[in-house]
N, C-alpha and C positions, 0 to 999 in steps of 0.2 A: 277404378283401379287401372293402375298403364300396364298395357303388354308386359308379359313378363317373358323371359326365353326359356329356352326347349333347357339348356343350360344350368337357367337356377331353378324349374321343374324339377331334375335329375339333383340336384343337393338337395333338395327338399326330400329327397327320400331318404340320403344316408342322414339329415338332421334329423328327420323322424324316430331314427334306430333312439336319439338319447334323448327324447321327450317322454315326457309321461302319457299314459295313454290315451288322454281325452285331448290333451294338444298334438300328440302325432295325428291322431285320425281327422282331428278338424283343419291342420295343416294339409294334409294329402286330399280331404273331399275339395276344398278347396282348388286346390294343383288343379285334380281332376274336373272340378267343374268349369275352371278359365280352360283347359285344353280342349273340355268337350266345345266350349262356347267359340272356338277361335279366337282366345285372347291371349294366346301365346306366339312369340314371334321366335324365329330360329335365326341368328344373328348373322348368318350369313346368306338371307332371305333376299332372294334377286340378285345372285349374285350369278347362276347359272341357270341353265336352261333344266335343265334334267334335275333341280335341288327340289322342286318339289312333287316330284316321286318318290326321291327320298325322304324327304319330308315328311309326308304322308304316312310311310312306311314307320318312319323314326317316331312321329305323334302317335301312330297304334300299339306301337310298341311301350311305348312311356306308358300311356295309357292303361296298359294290359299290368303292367309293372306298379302303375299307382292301385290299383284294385287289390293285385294280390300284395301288397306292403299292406292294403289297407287290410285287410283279411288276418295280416298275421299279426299286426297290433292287437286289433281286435281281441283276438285269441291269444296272446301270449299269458296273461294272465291266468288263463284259464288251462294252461298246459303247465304252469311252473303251482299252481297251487293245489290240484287234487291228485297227486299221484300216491298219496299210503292210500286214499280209500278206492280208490282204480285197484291197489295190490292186494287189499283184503277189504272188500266190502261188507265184511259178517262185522267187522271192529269197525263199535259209532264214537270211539273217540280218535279214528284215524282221522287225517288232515286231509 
């Protein structure tokens, strides 16, 4: 796979929001494993002296952002489908 940028990392996470939830999360482990691996490039890479500090700073942060997206996929299902039985757990025909 060719480098991809810091860029379309960062769309890959609002394209996630309107996947279903086994291609959001296998989209974002993904992200997250080219970013863990260094196989992400920031497009404007070499262009200063000080860009990768920020860089650095900008990849932990992505990173920190692809975890918790992945987290909330995850979980989204599971917070939009048990709430009558969260409201009354005595009723075993609540949802």
């Amino acid at each position: 796979m060719s480098d991809r940028t810091l860029e379309e990392i960062e769309a890959d996470l609002d394209r996630a929001t309107d996947l279903e939830t086994e291609a959001a999360v296998d989209l974002l482990q993904s992200a997250r494993a080219n970013l863990r691996a260094g196989r992400v490039r920031h497009e404007g890479d070499g262009e200063s002296e000080d860009g990768d500090e920020i860089d650095t700073d900008r990849r932990e942060s992505l990173e920190h952002r692809l975890e918790q997206r992945i987290r909330e996929i995850e979980n989204r299902d599971a917070y939009s489908g048990g709430l009558g039985s969260a409201m009354n757990p005595e009723d075993d025909e609540a949802p």
